[in-house]
Wavefront OBJ file of the C-alpha trace (Angstrom):
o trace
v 144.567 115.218 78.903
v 144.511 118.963 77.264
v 145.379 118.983 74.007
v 146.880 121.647 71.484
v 144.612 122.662 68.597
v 145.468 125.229 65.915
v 142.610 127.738 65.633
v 141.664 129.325 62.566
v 142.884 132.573 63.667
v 146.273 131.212 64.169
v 146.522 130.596 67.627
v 147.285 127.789 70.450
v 144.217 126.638 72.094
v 143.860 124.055 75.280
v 140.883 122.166 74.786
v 139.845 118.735 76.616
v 139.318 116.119 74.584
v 135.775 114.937 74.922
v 136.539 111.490 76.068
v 138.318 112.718 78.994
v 134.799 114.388 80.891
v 132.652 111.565 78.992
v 133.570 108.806 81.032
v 132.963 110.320 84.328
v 129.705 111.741 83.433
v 128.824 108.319 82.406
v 129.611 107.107 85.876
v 128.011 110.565 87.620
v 124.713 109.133 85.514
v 124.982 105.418 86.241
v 125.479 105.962 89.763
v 122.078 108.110 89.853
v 120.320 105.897 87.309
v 121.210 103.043 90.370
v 120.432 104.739 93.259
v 117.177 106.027 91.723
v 116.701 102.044 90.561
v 117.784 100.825 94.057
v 115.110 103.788 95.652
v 112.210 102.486 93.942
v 112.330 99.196 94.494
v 112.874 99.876 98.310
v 110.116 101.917 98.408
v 108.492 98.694 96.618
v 109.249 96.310 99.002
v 108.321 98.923 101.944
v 105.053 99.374 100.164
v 104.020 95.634 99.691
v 105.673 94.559 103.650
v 103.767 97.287 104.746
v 100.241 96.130 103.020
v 101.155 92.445 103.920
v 101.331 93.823 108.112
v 97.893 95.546 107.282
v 96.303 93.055 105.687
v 97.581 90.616 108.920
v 96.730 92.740 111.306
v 93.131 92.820 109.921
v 92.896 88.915 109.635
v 94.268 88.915 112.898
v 91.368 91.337 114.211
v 88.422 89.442 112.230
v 89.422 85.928 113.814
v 89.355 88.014 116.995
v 85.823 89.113 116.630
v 84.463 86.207 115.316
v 86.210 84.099 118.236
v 84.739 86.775 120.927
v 81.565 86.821 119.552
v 81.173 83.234 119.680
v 82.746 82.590 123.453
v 80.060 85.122 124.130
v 77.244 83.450 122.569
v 78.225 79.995 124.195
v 79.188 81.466 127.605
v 75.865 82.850 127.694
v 74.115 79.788 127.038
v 75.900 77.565 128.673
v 75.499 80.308 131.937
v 71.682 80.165 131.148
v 71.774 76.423 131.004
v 73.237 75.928 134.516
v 71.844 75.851 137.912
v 70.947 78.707 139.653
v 69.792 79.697 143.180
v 67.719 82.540 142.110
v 66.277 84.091 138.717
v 68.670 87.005 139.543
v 71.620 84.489 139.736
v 70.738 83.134 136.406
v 70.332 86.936 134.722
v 73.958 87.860 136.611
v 75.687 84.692 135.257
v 74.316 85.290 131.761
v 75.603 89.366 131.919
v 79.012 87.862 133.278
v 79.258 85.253 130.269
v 78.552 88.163 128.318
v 81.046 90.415 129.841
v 83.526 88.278 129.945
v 83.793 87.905 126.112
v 85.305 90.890 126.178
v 83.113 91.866 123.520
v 83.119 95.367 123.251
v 87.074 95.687 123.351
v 87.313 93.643 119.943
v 84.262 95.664 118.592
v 85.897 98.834 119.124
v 89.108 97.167 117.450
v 87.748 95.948 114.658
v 85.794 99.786 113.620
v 89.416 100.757 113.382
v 90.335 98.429 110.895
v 87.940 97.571 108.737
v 86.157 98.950 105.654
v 82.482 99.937 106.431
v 80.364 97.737 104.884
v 82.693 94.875 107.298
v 82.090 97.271 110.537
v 78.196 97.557 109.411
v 77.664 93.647 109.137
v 80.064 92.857 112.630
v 77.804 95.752 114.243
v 74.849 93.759 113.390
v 75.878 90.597 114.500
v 77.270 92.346 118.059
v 73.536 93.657 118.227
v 72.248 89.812 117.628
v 74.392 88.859 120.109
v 73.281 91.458 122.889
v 69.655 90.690 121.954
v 70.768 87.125 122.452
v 71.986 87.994 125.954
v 69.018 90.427 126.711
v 66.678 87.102 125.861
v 68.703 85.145 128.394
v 69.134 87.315 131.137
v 65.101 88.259 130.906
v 64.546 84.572 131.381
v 64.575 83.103 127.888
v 65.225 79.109 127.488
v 67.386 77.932 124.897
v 64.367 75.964 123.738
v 61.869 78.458 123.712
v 60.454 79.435 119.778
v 61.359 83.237 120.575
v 65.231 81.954 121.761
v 65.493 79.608 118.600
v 64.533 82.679 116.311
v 66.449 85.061 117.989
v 69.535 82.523 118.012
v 68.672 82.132 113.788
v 69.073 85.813 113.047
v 72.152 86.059 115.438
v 73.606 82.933 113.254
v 72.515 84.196 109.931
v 74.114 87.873 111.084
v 77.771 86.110 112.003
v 78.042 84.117 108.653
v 77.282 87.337 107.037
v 80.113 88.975 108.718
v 82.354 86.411 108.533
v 81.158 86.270 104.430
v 82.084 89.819 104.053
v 85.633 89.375 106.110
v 86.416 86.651 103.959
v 85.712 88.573 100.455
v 87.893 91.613 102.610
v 90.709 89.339 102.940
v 90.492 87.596 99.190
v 89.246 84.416 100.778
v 86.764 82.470 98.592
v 83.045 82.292 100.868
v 82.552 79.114 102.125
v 80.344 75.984 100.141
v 78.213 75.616 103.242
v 77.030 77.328 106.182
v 79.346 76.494 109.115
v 77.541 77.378 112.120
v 73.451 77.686 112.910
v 70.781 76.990 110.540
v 71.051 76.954 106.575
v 68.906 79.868 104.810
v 65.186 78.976 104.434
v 65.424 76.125 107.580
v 63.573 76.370 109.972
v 65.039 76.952 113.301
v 63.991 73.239 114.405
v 66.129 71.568 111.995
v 69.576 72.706 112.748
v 72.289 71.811 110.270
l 1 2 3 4 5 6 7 8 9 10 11 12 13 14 15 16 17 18 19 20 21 22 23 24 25 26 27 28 29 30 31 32 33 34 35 36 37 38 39 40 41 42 43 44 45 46 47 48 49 50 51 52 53 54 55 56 57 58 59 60 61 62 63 64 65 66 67 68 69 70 71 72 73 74 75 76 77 78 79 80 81 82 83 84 85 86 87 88 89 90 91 92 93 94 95 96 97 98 99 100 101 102 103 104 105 106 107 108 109 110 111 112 113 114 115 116 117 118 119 120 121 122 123 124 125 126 127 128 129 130 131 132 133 134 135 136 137 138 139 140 141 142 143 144 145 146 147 148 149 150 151 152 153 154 155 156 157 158 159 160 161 162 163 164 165 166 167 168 169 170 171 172 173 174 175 176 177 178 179 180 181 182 183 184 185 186 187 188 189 190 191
């Protein structure tokens, strides 16, 4: 409401009273303050739902790999293991175990998520698991010293992987070794 002041030259002014602009500058500034407020924490929750999908996604991916790699492993010795007509029946089965896994797809997968030093150590263990199959199919036994080795590094290679997917994930490491042979064992004494 405009009100009448006197100036001190003697005439009328109109001049708002302060109050009267205050109040909705208050609200002009309350209104951004809250929207601003409301913004962030938004963008917040967007932020942390959109880390929790990543960090899912990734688990999801690792368990993959880990599950792929080991149908392959046992496929192939369970292929090697069975009867064959031929020698070249026996190497076909063992590529087909192999193959089957579907290997490769989860490999290619799991590059595209995960930090390096995961990718390096899963690379590894894929290689383990190829020489594995490259054992087999040649005509390797399961019982045969160069087998058992071979099988050892493939073993050590996977709880390595799976050690660094864990600490990628914020999972303690395991208190034991859950699959193959303890370090320092020898590959007769299986755990």
């Amino acid at each position: 409401m405009p009100t009448t002041v006197e100036s001190s030259w003697g005439r009328s002014e109109n001049r708002e009273c302060p109050m009267e602009w205050v109040s909705p500058l208050f609200a002009i500034v309350g209104v951004v303050i809250g929207s601003g407020t409301t913004l962030a924490m938004e963008r917040s929750r967007w932020k942390r739902d959109r880390h929790r999908e990543a960090v899912q996604v990734q688990r999801e991916v690792f368990v993959a790999y880990l599950t792929h790699m080991g149908r392959a492993h046992e496929g192939m010795r369970l292929a090697s293991e069975s009867s064959h007509a031929s020698p070249e029946d026996r190497r076909l089965a063992v590529l087909k175990a192999f193959a089957d896994a579907d290997l490769y797809e989860v490999r290619f997968r799991l590059t595209m998520l995960a930090p390096d030093r995961v990718v390096e150590l899963a690379v590894h263990a894929f290689r383990k698991c190829r020489a594995t199959r490259d054992q087999l199919a040649a005509g390797a036994h399961i019982h045969d010293d160069d087998y058992r080795e071979t099988q050892v590094e493939y073993y050590r290679a996977v709880q390595a992987t799976s050690d660094a997917m864990r600490r990628e994930l914020g999972i303690p490491e395991l208190s034991f070794v859950p699959l193959g042979f303890a370090p320092g064992t020898r590959p007769s004494d299986p755990i």
